[in-house]
VEXZA-528153 format. One line per field, with one value per residue (C-alpha): x, y, z. Coordinates in nm, 2 decimals, padded with zeros to 4 digits. Example, Ala and Ser with C-alpha at 12.3 -4.5 7.8 and 13.67 -1.06 7.14 Angstrom:
2
xx = c(01.23,01.37)
yy = c(-00.45,-00.11)
zz = c(00.78,00.71)
# end
This chain:
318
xx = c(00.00,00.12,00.24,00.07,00.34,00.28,00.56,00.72,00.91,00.94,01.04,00.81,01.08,01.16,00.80,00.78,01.08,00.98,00.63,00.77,01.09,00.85,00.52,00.52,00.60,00.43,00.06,00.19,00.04,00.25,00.17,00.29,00.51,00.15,00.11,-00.28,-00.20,-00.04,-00.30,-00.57,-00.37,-00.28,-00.67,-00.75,-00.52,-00.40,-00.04,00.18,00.51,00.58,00.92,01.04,01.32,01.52,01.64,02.01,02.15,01.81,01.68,01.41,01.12,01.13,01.27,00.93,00.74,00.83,00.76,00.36,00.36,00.49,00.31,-00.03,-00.21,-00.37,-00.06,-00.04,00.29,00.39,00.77,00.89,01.17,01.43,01.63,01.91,02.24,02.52,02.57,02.20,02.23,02.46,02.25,01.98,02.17,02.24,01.89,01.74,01.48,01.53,01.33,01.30,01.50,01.77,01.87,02.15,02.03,02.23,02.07,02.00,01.58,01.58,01.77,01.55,01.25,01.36,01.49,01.15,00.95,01.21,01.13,00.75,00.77,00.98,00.80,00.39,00.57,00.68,00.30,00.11,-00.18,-00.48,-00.78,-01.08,-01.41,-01.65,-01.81,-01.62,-01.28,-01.19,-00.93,-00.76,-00.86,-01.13,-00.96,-00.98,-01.17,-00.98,-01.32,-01.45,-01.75,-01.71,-01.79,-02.01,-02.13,-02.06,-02.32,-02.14,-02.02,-02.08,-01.78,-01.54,-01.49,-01.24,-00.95,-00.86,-00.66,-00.34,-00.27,-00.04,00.31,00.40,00.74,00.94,01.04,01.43,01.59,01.64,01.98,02.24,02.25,02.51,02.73,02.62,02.74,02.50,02.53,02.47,02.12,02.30,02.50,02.30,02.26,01.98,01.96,01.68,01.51,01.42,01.54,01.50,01.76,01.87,02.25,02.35,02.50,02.66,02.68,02.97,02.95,02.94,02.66,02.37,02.21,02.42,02.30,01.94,01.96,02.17,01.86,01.60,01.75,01.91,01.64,01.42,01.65,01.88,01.97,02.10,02.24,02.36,02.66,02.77,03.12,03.33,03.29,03.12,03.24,03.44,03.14,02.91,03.14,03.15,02.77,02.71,02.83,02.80,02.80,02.96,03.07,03.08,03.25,03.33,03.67,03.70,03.53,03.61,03.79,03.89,03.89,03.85,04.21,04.19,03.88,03.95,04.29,04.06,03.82,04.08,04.21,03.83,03.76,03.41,03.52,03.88,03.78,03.47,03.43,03.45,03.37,03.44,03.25,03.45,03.46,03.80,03.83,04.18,04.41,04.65,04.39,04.23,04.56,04.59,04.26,04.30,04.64,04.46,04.33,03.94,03.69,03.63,03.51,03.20,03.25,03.03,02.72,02.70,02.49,02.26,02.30,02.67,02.63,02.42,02.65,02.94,02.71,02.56,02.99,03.05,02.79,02.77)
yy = c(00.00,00.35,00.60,00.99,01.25,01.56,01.77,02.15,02.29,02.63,02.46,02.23,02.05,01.92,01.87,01.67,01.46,01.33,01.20,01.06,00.85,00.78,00.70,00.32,00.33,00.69,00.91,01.23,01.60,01.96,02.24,02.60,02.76,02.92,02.80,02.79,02.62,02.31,02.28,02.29,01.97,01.81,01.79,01.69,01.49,01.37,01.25,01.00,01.23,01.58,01.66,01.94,02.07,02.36,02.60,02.73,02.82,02.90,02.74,03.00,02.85,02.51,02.58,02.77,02.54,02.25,02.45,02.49,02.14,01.99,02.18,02.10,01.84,01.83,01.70,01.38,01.20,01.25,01.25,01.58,01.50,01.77,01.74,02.03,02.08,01.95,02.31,02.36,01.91,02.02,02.36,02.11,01.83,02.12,02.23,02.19,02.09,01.88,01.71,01.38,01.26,01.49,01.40,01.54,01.68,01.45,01.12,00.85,00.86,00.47,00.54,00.84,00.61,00.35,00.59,00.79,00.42,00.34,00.69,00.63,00.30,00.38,00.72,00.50,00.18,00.46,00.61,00.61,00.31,00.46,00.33,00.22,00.43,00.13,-00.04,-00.37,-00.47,-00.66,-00.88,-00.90,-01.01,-00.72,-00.54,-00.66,-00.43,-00.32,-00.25,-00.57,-00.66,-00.78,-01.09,-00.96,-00.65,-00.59,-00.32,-00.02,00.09,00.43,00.65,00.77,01.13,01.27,01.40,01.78,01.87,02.01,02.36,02.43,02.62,02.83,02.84,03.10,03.10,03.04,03.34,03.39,03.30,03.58,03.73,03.68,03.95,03.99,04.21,04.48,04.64,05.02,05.07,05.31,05.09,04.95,04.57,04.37,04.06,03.81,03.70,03.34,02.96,02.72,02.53,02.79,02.86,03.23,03.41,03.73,04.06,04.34,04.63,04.97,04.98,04.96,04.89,04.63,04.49,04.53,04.36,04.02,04.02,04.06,03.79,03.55,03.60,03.35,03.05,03.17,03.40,03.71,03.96,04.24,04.53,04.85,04.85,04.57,04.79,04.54,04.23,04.10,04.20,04.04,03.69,03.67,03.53,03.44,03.21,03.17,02.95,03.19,03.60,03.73,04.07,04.40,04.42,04.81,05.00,05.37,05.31,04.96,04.77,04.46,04.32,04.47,04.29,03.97,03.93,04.08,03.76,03.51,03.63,03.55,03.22,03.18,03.37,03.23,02.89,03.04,03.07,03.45,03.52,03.91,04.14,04.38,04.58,04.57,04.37,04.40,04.11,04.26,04.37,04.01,03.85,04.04,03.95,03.59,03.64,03.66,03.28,03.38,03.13,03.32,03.63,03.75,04.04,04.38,04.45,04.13,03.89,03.67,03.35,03.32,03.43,03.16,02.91,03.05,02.99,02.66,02.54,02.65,02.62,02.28)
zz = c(00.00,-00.11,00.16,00.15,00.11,00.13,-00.04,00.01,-00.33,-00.50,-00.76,-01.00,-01.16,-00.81,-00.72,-01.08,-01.08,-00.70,-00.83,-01.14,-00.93,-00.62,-00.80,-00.70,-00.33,-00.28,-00.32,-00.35,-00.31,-00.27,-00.04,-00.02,00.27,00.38,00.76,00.65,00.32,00.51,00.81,00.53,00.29,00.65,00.72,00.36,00.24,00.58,00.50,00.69,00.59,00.51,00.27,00.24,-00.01,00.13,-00.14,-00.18,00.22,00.40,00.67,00.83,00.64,00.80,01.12,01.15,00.97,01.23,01.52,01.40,01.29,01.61,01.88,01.68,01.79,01.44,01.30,01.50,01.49,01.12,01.05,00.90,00.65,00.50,00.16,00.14,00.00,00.22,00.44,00.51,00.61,00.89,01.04,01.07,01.25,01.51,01.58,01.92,01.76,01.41,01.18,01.18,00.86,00.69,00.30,00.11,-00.21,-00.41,-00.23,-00.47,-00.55,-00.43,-00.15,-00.06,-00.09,00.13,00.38,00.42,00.43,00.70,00.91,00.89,01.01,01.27,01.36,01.37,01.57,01.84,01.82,02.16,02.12,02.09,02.35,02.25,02.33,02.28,02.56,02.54,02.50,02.16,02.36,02.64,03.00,03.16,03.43,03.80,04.01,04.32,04.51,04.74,04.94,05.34,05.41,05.71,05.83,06.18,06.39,06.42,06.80,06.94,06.88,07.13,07.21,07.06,07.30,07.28,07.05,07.20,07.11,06.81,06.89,06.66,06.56,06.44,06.08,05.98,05.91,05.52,05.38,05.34,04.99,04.76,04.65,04.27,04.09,03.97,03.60,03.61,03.41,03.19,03.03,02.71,02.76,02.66,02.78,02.73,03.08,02.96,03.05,02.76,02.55,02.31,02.29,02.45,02.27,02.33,02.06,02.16,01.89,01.89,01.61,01.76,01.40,01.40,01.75,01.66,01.32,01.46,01.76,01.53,01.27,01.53,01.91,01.75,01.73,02.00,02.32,02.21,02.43,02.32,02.46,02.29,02.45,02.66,02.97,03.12,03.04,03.41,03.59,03.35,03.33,03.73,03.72,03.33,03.06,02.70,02.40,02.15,02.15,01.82,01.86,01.64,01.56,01.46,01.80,01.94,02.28,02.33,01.99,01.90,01.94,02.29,02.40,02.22,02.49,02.77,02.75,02.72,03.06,03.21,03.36,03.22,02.85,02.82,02.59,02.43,02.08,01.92,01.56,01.47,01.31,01.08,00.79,00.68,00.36,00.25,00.26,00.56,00.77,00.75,00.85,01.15,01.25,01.19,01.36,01.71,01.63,01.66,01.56,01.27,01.09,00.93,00.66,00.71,00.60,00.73,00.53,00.77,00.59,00.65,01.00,01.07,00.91,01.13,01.42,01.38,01.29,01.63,01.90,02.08)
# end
């Protein structure tokens, strides 16, 4: 019997070639990236996988497209499958939250079918059994009821008094614990840090831009923590309580540069082994050697574009 696929392309040659290759082992049916489109074509059509191709080095349209389809009941237990190029394979393997099968593009069609027929098995055999609402039980012994009759029953006897209750003595409440000495960051200081707990990688934004520090929060808050400094000012009092995943950090800043604030963190306990990627604008040759000189993670170029930021990112965060 035929598997129902329901499949995600911008591109109907891809769309085409998959019903042509799959045609014996799969019913197939495309959607749009419309959040409405899919709920509508998940109700209809009711499919046991949903593929979707990822085009060139984005990964946005997925990420969110897994979130609505696995905090939706309506979407039961079906495996969410990705096919992308090699770079966008390994962004996905680092997700929090990842689909259930990742292809490379260049995946053999056979192999692709057996590997999705492998995922849904696997993905309905794991499926919570579903109990049956009808008054009897197909098989199966009925359950034992855990209520049981007395063999006699005895006339009750008059109850006894109950004693007074002895009075209750209040105690006095244990003092609270001395407060720790943390260290408090003068409200002046621009820093804007998220006030959430959740699996995200932290990471932390140093630039004097503060362009710059909205774009990277507004592009990067929803797959990570981003907090975000306009100078290093702060950084000792901020590493005595906090840790992070990743700094990325401008390299050309009035004051104390880059260079300057680069040696400063590898002299913190909680900063000196992180990863820092800088931010710069410098393009020529020489000035990119004496960056790399410092042995930083890496580099991303200004204006920055997102899509190798997030590849820098997802290479480096554990």
């Amino acid at each position: 019997m035929k598997l129902r696929i329901l499949l995600n392309s911008k591109h109907n040659s891809v769309i085409s070639d998959f019903f042509k290759q799959t045609s014996q082992a799969f019913d197939c049916l495309s959607t749009s990236d419309c959040l409405d489109d899919i709920a509508n074509h998940f109700k209809l059509f009711k499919p046991q996988a949903y593929v979707y191709f990822s085009e060139g080095a984005q990964c946005g349209p997925l990420v969110t497209q897994m979130r609505a389809l696995k905090s939706s009941h309506d979407f039961g237990n079906v495996p969410i499958i990705a096919v992308a190029d090699e770079n966008v394979c390994k962004m996905l393997e680092r997700l929090p939250q990842k689909p259930d099968l990742i292809l490379p593009q260049s995946t053999a069609s056979d192999v692709m079918t057996a590997e999705i027929i492998k995922t849904v098995r696997t993905k309905q055999a794991s499926a919570p059994v579903q109990m049956s609402h009808s008054g009897t039980a197909s098989s199966g012994p009925r359950p034992i009821s855990v209520i049981s009759t007395p063999k006699a029953v005895q006339p009750a006897s008059a109850p006894k008094p109950a004693p007074d209750p002895e009075p209750v003595r209040e105690e006095a409440a244990p003092p609270p614990p001395p407060k720790k000495n943390v260290p408090v960051i003068p409200p002046d200081k621009i820093i804007d840090e998220p006030n959430v707990k959740n699996s995200k990688a932290n990471i932390l934004v140093i630039d004097d831009d503060k362009n710059i520090l909205r774009l990277i929060k507004s592009a990067c808050s929803e797959f990570f923590n981003i907090t975000t400094m306009l100078n290093a000012d702060l950084i000792d009092k901020y590493f005595e309580t906090k840790t992070v995943d990743l700094i990325l950090l401008d390299y050309e800043m009035p004051g104390e540069n880059g260079p300057q604030v680069f040696q400063r963190l590898r002299k913190i306990p909680n900063a000196e082994s992180t990863p820092i990627v800088f931010l710069t604008g410098v393009s020529d040759r020489k000035k990119i050697q004496e960056v790399m000189s410092l042995k930083p993670q890496g580099y991303v170029l200004k204006p920055i574009n997102m899509e190798k930021l997030f590849s820098s990112i997802y290479s480096l965060i554990r």
